[in-house]
C-alpha positions, 0 to 999 in steps of 0.5 A: 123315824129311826127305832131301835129294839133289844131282845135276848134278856132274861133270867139267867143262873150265875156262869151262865151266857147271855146273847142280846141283840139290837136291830135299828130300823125306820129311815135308815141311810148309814149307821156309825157306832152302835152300843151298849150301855146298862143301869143297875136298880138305884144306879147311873147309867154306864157304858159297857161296849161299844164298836164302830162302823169298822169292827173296832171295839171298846169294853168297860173293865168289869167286862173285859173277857167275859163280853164280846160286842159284834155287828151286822151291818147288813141287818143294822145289829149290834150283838151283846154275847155275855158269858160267866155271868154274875149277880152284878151284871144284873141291870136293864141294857140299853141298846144305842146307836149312830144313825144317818137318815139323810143321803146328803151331808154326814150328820148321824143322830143318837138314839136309845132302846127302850132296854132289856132286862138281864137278870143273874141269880141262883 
């Protein structure tokens, strides 16, 4: 079995920072792309940074140079630093990540957090 785990959320006053951070464990052979994703109260799930096995990343708009996605891969961790927060970027943060278990074949499963709360007000 493979468990991801999010720490870093809170509470946090508008332009303040945020660092999240994710560390896969269990049966570990390899992992791919890690992420983070985030849901809004009475909103759909949506994508917010991802970075592949290589460091190369992808942001959604609403957090283009504010937020910067970074990795261990000798931890398996993937790193959310959030910085000049805003009362809109309040949502639960959902860690993912590509996960190969089997030494044999290249098949990597997706897997989820159970999520982290970042909440920005005054």
């Amino acid at each position: 079995q493979v468990q991801l785990v999010e720490s870093g959320g809170g509470l946090v006053q508008p332009g303040g920072s945020l660092r999240l951070s994710c560390a896969a464990s269990g049966n570990i052979f390899s992992v791919n792309d890690m992420g983070w994703y985030r849901q809004a109260p009475g909103k759909q799930r949506e994508l917010v940074a991802t970075t592949t096995s290589g460091g190369s990343t992808n942001y959604a708009d609403f957090v283009k140079g504010r937020f910067t996605i970074s990795r261990d891969n000798a931890k398996n961790t993937v790193y959310l630093q959030m910085n000049n927060l805003g009362p809109e970027d309040t949502a639960v943060y959902y860690c993912n990540a590509a996960v190969r278990s089997n030494p044999v074949g290249s098949v990597h499963f997706k897997y989820w957090g159970q999520g982290t709360q970042v909440t920005v007000s005054s």
